[in-house]
MMTF fields as JSON, N, C-alpha, C and O atoms, coordinates in Angstrom:
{
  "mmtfVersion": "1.0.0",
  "mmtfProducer": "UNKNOWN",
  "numBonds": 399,
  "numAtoms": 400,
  "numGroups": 100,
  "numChains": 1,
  "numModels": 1,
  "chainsPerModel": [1],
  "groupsPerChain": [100],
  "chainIdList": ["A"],
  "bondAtomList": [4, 2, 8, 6, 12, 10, 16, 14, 20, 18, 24, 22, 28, 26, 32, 30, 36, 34, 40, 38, 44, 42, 48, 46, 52, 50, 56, 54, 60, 58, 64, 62, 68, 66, 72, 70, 76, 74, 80, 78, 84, 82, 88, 86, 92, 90, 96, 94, 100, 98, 104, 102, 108, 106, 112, 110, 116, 114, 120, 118, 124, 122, 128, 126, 132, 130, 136, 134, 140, 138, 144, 142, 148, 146, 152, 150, 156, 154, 160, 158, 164, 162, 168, 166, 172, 170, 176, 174, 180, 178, 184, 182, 188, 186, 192, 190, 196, 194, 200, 198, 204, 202, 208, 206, 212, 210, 216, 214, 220, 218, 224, 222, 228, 226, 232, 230, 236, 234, 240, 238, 244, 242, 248, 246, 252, 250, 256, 254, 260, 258, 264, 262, 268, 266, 272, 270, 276, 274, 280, 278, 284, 282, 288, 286, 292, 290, 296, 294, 300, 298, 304, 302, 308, 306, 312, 310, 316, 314, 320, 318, 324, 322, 328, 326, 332, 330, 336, 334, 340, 338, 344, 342, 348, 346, 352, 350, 356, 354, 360, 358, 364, 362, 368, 366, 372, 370, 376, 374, 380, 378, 384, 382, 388, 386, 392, 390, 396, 394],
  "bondOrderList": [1, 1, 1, 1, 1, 1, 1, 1, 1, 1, 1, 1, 1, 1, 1, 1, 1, 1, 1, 1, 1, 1, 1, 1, 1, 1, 1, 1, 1, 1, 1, 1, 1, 1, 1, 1, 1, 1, 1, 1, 1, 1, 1, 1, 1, 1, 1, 1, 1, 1, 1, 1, 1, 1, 1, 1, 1, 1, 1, 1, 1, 1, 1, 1, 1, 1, 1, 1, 1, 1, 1, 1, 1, 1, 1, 1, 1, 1, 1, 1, 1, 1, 1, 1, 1, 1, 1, 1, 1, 1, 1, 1, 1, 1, 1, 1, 1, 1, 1],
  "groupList": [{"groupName": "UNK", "atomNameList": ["N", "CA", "C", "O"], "elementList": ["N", "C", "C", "O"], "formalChargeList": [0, 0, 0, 0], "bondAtomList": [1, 0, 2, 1, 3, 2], "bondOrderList": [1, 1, 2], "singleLetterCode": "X", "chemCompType": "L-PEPTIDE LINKING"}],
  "groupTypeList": [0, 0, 0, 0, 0, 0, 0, 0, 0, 0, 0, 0, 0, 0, 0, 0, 0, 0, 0, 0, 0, 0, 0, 0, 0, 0, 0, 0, 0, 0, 0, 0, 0, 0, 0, 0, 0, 0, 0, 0, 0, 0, 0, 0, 0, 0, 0, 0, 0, 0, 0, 0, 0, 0, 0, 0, 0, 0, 0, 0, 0, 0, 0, 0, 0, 0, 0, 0, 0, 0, 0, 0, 0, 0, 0, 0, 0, 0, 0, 0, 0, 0, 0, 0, 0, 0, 0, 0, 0, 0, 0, 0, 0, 0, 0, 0, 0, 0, 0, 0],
  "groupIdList": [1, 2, 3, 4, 5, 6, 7, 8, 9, 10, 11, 12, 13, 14, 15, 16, 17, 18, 19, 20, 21, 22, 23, 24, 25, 26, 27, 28, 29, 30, 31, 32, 33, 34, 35, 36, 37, 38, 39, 40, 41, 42, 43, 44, 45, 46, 47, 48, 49, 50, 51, 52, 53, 54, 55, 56, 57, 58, 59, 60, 61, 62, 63, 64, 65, 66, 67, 68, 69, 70, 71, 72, 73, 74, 75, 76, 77, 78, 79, 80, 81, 82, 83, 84, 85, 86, 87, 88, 89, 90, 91, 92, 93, 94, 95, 96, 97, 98, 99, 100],
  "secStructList": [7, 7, 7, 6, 6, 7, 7, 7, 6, 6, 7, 6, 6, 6, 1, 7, 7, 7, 7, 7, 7, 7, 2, 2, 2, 2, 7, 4, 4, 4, 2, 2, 2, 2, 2, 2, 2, 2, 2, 2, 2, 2, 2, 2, 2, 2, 2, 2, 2, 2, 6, 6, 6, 1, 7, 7, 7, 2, 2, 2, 2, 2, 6, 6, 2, 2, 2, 2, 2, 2, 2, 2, 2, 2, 2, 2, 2, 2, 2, 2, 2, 2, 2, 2, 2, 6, 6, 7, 6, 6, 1, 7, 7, 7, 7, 4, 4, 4, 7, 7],
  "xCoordList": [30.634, 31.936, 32.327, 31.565, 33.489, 33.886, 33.828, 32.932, 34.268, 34.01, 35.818, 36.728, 35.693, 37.451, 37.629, 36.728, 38.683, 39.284, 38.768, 39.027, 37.791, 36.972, 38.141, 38.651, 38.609, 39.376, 38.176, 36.962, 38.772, 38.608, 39.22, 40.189, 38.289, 38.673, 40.528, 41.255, 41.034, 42.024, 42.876, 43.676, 43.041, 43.497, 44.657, 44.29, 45.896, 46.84, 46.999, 48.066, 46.665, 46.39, 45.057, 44.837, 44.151, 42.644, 43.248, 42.686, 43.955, 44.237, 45.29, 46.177, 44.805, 45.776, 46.28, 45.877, 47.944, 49.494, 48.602, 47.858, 49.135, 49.072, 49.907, 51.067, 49.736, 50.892, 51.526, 50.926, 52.567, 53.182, 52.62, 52.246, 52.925, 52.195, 53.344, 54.492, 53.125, 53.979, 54.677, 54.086, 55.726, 56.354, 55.939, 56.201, 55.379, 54.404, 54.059, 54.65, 52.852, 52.279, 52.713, 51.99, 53.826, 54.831, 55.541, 55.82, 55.903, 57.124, 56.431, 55.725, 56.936, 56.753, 56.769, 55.85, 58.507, 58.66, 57.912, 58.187, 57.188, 56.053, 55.23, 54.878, 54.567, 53.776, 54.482, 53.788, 55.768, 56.37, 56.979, 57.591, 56.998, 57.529, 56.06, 55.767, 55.419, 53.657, 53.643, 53.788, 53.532, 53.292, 54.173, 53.443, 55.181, 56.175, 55.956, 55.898, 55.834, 55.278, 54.076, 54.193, 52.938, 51.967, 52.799, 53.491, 52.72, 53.528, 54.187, 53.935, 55.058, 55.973, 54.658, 54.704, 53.79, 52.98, 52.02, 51.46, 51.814, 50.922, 52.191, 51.83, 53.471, 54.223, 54.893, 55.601, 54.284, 54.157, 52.82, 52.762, 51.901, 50.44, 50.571, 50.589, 50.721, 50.112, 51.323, 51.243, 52.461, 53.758, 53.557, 53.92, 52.682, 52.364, 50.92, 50.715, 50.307, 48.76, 49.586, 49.367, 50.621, 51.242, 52.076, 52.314, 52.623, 53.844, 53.254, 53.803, 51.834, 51.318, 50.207, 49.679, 50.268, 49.646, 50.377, 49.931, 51.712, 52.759, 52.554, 53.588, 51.78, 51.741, 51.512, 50.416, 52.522, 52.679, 51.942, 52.231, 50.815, 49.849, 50.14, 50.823, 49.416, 49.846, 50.354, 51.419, 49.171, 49.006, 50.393, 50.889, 51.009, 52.242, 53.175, 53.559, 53.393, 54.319, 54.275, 55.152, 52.973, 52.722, 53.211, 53.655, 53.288, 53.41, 54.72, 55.199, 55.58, 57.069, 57.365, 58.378, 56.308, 57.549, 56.991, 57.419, 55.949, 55.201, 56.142, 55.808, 57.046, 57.905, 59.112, 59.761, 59.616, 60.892, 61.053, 62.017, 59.668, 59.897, 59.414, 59.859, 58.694, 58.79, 60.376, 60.748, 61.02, 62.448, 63.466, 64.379, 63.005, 64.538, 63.459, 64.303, 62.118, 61.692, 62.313, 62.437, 62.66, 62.54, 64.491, 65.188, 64.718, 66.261, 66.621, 67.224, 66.142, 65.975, 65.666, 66.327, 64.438, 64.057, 64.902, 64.877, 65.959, 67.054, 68.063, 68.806, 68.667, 69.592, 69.62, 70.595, 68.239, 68.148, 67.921, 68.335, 67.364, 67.539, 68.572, 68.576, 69.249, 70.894, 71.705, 72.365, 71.473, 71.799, 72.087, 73.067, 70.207, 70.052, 70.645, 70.997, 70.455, 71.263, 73.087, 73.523, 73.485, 74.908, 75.096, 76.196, 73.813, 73.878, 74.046, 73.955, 74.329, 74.45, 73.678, 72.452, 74.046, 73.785, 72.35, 71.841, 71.78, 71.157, 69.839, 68.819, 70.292, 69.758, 67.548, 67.003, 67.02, 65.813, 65.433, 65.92, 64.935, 64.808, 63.283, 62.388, 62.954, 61.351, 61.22, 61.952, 60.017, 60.142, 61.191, 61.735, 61.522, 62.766, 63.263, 64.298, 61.815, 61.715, 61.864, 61.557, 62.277, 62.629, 63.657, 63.896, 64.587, 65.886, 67.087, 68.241, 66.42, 67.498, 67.402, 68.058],
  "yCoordList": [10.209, 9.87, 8.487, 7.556, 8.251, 7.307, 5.83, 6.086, 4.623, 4.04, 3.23, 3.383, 2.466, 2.016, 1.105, 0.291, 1.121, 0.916, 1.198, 0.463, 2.635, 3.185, 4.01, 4.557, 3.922, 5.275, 6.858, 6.965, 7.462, 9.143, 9.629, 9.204, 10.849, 11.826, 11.902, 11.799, 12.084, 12.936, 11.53, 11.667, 10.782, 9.679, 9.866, 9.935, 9.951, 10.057, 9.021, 9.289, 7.927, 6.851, 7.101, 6.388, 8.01, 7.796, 9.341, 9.434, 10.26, 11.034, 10.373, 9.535, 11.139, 11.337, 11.542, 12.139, 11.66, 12.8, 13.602, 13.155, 14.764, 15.895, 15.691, 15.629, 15.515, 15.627, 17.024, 18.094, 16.889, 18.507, 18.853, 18.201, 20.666, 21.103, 21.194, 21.242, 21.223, 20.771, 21.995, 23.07, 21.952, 23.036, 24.561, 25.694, 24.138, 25.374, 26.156, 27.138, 25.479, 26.305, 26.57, 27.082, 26.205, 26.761, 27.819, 28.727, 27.706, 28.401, 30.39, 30.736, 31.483, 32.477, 33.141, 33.787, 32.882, 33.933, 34.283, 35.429, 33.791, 34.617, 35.046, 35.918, 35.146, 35.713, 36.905, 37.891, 37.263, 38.591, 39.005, 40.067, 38.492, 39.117, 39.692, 40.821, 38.891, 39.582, 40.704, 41.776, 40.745, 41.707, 42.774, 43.761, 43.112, 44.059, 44.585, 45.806, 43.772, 43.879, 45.085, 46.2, 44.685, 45.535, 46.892, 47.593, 47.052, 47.908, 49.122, 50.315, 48.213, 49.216, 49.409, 50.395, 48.591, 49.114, 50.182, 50.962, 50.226, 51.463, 53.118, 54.136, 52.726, 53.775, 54.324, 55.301, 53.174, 53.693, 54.552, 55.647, 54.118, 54.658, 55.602, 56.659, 55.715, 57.419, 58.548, 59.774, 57.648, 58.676, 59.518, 60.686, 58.458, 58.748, 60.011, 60.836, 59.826, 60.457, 61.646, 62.679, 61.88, 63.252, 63.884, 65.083, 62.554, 64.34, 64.747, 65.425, 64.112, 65.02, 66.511, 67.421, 66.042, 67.347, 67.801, 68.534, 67.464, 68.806, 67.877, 67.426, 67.759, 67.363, 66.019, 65.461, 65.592, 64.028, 63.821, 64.347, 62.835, 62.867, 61.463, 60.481, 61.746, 60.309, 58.92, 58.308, 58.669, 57.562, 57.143, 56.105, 57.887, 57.855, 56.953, 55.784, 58.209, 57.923, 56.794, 55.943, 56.782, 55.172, 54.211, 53.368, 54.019, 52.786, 53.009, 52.281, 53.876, 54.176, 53.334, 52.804, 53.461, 52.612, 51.112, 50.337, 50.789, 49.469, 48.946, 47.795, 49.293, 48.7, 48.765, 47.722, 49.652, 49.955, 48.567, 47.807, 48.544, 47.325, 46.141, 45.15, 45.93, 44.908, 44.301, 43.285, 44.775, 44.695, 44.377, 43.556, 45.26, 45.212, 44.055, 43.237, 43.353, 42.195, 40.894, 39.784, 41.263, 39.848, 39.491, 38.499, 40.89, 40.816, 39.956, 38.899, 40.525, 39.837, 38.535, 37.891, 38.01, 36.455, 35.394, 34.206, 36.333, 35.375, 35.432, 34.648, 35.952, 36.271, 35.501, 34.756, 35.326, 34.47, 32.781, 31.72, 32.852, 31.819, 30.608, 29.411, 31.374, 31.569, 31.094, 30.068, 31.967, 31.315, 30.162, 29.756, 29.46, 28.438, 26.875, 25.726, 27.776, 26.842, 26.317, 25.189, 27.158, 27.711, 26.878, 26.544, 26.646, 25.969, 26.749, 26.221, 28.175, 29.25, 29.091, 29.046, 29.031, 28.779, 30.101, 29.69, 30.923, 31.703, 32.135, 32.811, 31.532, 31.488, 30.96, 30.61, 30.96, 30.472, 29.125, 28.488, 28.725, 27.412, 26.967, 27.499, 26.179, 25.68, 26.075, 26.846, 25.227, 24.994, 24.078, 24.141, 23.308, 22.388, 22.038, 21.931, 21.955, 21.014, 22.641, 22.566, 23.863, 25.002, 25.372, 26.218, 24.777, 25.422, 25.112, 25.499, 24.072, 23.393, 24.174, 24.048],
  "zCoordList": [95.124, 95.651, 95.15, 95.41, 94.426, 94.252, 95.223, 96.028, 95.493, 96.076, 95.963, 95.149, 97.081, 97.288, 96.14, 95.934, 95.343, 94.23, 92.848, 91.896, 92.733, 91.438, 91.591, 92.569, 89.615, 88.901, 89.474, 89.307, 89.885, 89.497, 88.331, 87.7, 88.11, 87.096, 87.263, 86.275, 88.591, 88.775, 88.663, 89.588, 88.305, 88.14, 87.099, 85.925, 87.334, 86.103, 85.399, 84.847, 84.989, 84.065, 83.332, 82.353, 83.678, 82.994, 82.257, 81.165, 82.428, 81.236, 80.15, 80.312, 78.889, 77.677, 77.929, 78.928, 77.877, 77.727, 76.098, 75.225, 76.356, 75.367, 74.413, 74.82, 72.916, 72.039, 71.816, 71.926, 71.552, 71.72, 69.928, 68.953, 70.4, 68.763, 67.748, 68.19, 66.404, 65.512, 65.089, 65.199, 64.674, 64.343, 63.929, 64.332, 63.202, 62.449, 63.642, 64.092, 64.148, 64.888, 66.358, 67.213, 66.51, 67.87, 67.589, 68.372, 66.262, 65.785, 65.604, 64.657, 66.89, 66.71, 65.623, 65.121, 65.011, 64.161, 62.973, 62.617, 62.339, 61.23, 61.818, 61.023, 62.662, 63.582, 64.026, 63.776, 64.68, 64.881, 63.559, 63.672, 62.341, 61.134, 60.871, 60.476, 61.113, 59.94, 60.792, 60.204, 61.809, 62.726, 62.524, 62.606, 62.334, 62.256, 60.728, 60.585, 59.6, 58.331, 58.539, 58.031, 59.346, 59.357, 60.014, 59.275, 60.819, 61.601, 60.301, 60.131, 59.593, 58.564, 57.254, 56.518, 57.134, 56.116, 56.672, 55.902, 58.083, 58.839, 58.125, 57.535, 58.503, 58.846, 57.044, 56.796, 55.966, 54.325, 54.434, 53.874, 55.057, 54.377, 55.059, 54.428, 56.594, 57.132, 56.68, 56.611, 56.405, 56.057, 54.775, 54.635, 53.515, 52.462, 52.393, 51.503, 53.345, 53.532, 54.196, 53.564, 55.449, 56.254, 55.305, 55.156, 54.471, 53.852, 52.494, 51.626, 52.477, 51.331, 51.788, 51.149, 53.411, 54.31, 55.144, 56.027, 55.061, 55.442, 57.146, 57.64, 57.585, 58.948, 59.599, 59.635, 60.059, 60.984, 62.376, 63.45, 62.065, 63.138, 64.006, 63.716, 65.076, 66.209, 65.272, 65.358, 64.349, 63.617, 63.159, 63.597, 62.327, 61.887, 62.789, 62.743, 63.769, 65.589, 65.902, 66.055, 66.024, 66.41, 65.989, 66.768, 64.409, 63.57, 63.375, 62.505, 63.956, 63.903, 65.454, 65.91, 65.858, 67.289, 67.452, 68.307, 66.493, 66.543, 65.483, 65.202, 64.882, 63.731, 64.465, 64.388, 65.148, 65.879, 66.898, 67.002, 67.632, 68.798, 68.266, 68.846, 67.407, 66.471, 66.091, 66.677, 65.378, 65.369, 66.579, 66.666, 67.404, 68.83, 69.292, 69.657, 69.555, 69.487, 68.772, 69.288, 67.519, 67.022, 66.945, 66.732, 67.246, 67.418, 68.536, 68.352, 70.124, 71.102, 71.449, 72.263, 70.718, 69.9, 69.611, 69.934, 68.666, 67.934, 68.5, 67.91, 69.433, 70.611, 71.127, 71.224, 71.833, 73.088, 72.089, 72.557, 71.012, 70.281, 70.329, 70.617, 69.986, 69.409, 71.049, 71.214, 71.924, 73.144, 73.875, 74.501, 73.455, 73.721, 72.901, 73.167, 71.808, 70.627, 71.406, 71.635, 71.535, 72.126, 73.707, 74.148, 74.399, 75.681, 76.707, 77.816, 76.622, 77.635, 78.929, 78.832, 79.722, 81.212, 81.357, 82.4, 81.081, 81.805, 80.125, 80.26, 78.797, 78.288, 77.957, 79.004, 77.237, 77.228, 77.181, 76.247, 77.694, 77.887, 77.468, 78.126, 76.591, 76.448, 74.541, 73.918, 73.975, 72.462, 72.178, 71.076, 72.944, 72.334, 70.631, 69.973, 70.457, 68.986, 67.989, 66.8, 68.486, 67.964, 67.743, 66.881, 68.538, 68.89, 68.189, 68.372, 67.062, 65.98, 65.135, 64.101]
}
């Protein structure tokens, strides 16, 4: 136990402030582009492997709606982006150093 006038751990002067992270690595959107990228390269390869066997299996389906919501994702993204840019009252708020 500490003793009367010893800093504690919980002491907000004995922490660092956190530097915020740098653009790069805040910044979503290549991260939901790579991602959607894969997505449409799943839905070349199994499309390419089904219509040379006549038959479309889950795999396919799948990488059809992992590219579909990938998209209405990154659409949504830049919307609300765009929003905030704009000052819209009900818009996203947070990433500051993003929103330029």
């Amino acid at each position: 136990m500490a003793q009367d006038g010893e800093r504690t751990p919980s002491d907000a002067a004995a922490h660092r402030s956190v530097p915020p992270l740098p653009r790069r690595l805040a910044d979503p959107t290549p991260v939901v582009l790579f991602g959607t990228a894969l997505w449409f390269a799943g839905v070349v390869a199994f499309g390419w492997r089904d219509l040379a066997d006549g038959t479309f299996d889950i795999q396919f389906f799948s990488c059809i709606a992992g590219t579909t919501l990938g998209i209405i994702g990154y659409g949504v993204f830049r919307w609300q982006r765009s929003a905030a840019r704009r000052g819209s009252r009900g818009s996203w708020q947070g990433l500051s150093g993003l929103d330029t």
